[in-house]
C-alpha positions, 0 to 999 in steps of 0.5 A: 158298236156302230147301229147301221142297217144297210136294208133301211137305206138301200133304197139310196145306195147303189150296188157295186160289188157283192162277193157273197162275204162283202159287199160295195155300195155307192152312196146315191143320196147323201147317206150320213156316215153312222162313224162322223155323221157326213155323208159317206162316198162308199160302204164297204162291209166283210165278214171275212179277211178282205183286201180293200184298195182305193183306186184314189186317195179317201178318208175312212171311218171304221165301224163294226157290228157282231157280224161284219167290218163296215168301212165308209170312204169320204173323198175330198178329206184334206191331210190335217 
């Protein structure tokens, strides 16, 4: 299990979206992704079925805790 609290860091994310199950946050101040270790583009957490679509092609670390998904987007990842 990912250790990530949002609170310690919210003060460095800005909030996008919050449907009371998920929340979207931008990632202001270089955030390091909890998965890869770089920073992270958006923060996306559910604790419910949720349909996520990108408007534009990104990489994506998944994690969890006993509560939510968390899924952090990367742009700029190169196909491998």
């Amino acid at each position: 299990m990912t250790t990530f609290d949002e609170h310690a860091v919210r003060h460095r994310l800005k909030l996008l979206t919050d449907t009371g199950n998920a929340v979207l946050y931008e990632n202001r101040e270089g955030v390091d992704c909890p998965v890869c270790g770089d920073p992270f583009d958006e923060f996306y957490a559910t604790s419910d079925a949720e349909s996520f679509r990108p408007s534009r092609p990104v990489g994506f670390c998944v994690a969890h805790t006993d509560e939510r998904l968390l899924l952090f987007t990367h742009e700029g990842v190169e196909e491998g």
